[in-house]
N, C-alpha and C positions, 0 to 999 in steps of 0.2 A: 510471606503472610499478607492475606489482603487488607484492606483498606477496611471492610466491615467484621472483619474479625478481631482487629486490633483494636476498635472502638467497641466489639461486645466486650472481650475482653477488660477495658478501660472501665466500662459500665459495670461490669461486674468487680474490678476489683474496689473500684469505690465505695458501690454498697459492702462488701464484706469490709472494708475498711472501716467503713463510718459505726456497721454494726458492732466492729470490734471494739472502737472508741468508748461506744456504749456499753457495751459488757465488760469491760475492765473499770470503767466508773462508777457500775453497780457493783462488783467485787470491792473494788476500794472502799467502797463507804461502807458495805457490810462489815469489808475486815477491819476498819479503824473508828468503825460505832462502838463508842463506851459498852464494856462488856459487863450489861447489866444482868441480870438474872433474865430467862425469859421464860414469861407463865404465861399459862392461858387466862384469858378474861373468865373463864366459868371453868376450874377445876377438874367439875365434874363432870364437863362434855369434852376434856381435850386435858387428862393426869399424865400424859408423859410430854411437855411442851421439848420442841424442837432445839439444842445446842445452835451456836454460833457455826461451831465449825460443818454442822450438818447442813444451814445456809447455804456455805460459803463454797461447799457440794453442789449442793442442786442449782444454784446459779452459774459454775463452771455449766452442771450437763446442759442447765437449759439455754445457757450461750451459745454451745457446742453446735445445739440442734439449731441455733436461731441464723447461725452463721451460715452452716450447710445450709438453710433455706436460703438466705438471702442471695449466695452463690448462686444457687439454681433459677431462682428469678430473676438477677441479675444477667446470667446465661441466656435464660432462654427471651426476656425483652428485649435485654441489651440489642440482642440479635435479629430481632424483627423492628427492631427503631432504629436500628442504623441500616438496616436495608431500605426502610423508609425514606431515611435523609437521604441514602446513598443513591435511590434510585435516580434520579437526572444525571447524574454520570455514565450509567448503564446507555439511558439515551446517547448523552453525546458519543462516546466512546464508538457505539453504535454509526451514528453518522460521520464520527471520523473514519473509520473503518470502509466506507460507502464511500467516502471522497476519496480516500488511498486507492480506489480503484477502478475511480474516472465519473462516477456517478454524482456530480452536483446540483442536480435536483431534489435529494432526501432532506428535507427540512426537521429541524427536533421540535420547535412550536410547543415548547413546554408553559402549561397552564397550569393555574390553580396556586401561585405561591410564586409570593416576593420575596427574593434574598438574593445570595451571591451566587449561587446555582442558575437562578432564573439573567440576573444578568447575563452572564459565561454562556447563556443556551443562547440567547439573543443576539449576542457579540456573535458568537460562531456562524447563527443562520444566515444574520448579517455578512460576514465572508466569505459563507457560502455562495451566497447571491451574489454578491460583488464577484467570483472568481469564475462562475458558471457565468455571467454576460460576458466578463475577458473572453473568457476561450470562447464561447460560441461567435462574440463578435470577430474574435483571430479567424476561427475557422469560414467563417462568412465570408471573412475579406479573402481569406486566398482562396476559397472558392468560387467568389464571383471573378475576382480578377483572372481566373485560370477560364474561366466561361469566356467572360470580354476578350480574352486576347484570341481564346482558339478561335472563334469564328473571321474576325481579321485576318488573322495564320493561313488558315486552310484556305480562304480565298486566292492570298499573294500566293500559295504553293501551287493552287491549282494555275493560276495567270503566268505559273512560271515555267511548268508543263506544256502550255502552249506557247511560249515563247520558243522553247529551245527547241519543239519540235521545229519550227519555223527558223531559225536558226541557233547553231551550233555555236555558242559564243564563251569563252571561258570567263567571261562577269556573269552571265547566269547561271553558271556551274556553280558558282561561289554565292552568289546569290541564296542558290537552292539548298545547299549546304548549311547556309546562315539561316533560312527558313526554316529546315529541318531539323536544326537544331534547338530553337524557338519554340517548334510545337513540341518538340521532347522536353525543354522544359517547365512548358506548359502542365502538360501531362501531369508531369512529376510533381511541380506544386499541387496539383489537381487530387492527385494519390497520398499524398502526406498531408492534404487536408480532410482528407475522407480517413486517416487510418486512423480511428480511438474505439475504447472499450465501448462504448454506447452502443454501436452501432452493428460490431462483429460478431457475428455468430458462431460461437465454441463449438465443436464437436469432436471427436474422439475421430484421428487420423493419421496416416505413418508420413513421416517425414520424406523417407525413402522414395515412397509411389507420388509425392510431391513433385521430386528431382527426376524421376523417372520421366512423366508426362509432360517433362519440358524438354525431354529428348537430350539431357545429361548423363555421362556418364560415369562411373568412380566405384569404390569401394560402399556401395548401399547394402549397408546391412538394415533390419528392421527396427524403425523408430517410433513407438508407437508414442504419441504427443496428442494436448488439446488444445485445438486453434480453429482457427478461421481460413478454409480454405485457400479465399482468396486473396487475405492479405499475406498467409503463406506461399504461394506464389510469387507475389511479387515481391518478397522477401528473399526467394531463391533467385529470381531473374533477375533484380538488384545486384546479389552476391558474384552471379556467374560472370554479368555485363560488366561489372566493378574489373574484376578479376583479368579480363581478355582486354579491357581499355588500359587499363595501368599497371599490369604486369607482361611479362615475358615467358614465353617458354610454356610448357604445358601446364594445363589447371589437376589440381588434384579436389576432386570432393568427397568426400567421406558422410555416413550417418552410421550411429548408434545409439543406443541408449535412450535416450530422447534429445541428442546433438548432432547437429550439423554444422560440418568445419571444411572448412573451402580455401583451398592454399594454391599459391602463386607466386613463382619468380619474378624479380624485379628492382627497382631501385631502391635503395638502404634509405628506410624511412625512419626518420629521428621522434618523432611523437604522435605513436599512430594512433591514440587515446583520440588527437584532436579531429582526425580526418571523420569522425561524426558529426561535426559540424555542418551546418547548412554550406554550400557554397565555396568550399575546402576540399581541396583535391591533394594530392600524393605532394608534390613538386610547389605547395604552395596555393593562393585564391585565384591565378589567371595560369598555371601551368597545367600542363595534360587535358585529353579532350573529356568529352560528356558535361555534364551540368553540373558536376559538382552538390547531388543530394541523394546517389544511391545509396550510401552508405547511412547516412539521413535518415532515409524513409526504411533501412533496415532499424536502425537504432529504434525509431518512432515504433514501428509493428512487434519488438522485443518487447518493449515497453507496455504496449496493449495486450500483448499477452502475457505479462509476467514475468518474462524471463530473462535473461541475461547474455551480454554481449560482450566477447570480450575481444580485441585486436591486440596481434602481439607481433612483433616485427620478425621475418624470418631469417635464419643466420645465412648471411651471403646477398643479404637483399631481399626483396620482397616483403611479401604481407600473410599472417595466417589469420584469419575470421573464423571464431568458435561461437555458434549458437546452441542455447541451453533453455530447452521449452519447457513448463510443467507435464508431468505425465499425466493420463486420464486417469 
């Protein structure tokens, strides 16, 4: 039962309460007034004057009728006055709905009235605000700092291409290796500061012809899903690269329904809930190669679309990764 049904309701049973109160105090006094005769003041314009008990009749019916009204306007006001109060909830509820879905710019800016509605709307936009400069300040920073670093990057890689051409020396193998590693984590900060709802653009597309065009192959059946192309992409090429860095043996990928599940032998992982984490890899925060955020910036692109991630360890070792998109 809602919130403004329970309060017409309330309204309404109050008035038939109070009218009730009233029409049994007007029965009472009829039935326990001294039972004196009762005549008319002129005879001759009113010879059969009315019994007590004939009163005590017509003030039951016209109770009856007074109540059934009061109900009804009790109903029908009740119900438009508490939608009245109620409406700044409508607002907010509204704007929380809009922040559950990454949108912190919707302000509720409710006017026209001081109470505890009006504060709650205030407090909130207030958080609002406060929580839209966090995140855009978070995203600012790892996107400038993924800017600053690439252009340094690419230079020592390129300075490192013409060293080795000139000579062949195994410190600049490793070198290049440490560089190249560098600008992929670059990157990748760079990609998981760009993946939120703001920015992605939804459209109705299969999973399948996703995994297909990155030149993977596996059991693709039709997944028709709504997403963002391209952070779909790199949701797949996160999962496969994930897959062939830290497991063993052949990949399997699958799509159906609107899921994509990508499994891979390998080593017995104890809590693979955690390997979402930034910077967390299979074996631990400094074991196994890669950067430790593919699985990161998969969680992250789930997250902006809706949908759900689930890691579950596979028997014998290994890892199996289930994604679960909205359908169109």
């Amino acid at each position: 039962m809602s919130a403004r049904l329970r309060l017409t309701l309330s309204y309404a049973a109050f008035l038939v309460a109070a009218g009730l109160v009233i029409a049994v105090a007007v029965w009472v006094i009829i039935h326990e007034f001294p039972n004196y005769p009762l005549t008319a003041s002129n005879p001759r314009d009113d010879p059969t004057a009315p019994s007590r008990q004939e009163l005590l009749d017509l003030t039951v019916k016209a109770s009856t009728v007074m109540l059934v009204a009061l109900a009804a306007i009790g109903l029908t006001g009740g119900w438009f006055l508490a939608g009245w109060i109620l409406r700044p909830l409508t607002d907010i509820n509204e704007a929380a709905r809009l922040a559950a879905t990454g949108k912190l710019d919707h302000r509720i800016r409710l006017a026209g009235r001081s109470d505890e509605f009006k504060a709650l709307a205030d407090n909130f936009d207030h958080m609002l605000e406060r929580l839209d400069d966090a995140f855009t300040s978070q995203e600012r920073f790892a996107a400038n700092a993924s800017h600053e670093l690439r252009t340094p990057l690419t230079v020592t890689a390129t300075m490192l291409d013409v060293a080795r051409a000139e000579e062949d020396s195994e410190l600049l193998q490793r070198l290049q290796r440490t560089n190249a590693r560098a600008i992929s984590l670059t990157e990748a900060l760079l990609r998981l500061a760009d993946a939120n709802a703001v920015t992605a653009a939804f459209e109705p597309l299969d999973l399948a012809e996703v995994v297909r065009e990155l030149g993977v192959d596996g059991d693709l059946r039709p997944a028709p899903v709504l997403g963002d192309p391209e952070l779909l992409t790199q949701l797949v090429e996160n999962l496969v690269r994930n897959a062939h860095q830290h497991g063993t043996g052949d990949i399997q990928v699958s799509t159906a329904g609107s899921t994509l599940r990508v499994e891979n032998a390998g080593p017995v992982i104890e809590a693979p809930e955690r390997l979402v984490e930034p910077f967390l890899r299979g074996g631990g925060r400094t074991a196994g190669g890669g950067h430790g955020l593919g699985l990161a910036l998969v969680a992250r692109i789930t997250e902006v679309h809706g949908g759900t991630l689930e890691l579950l360890p596979r028997s014998g070792g290994g890892l199996i990764v289930t994604v679960t998109l909205p359908k169109p």
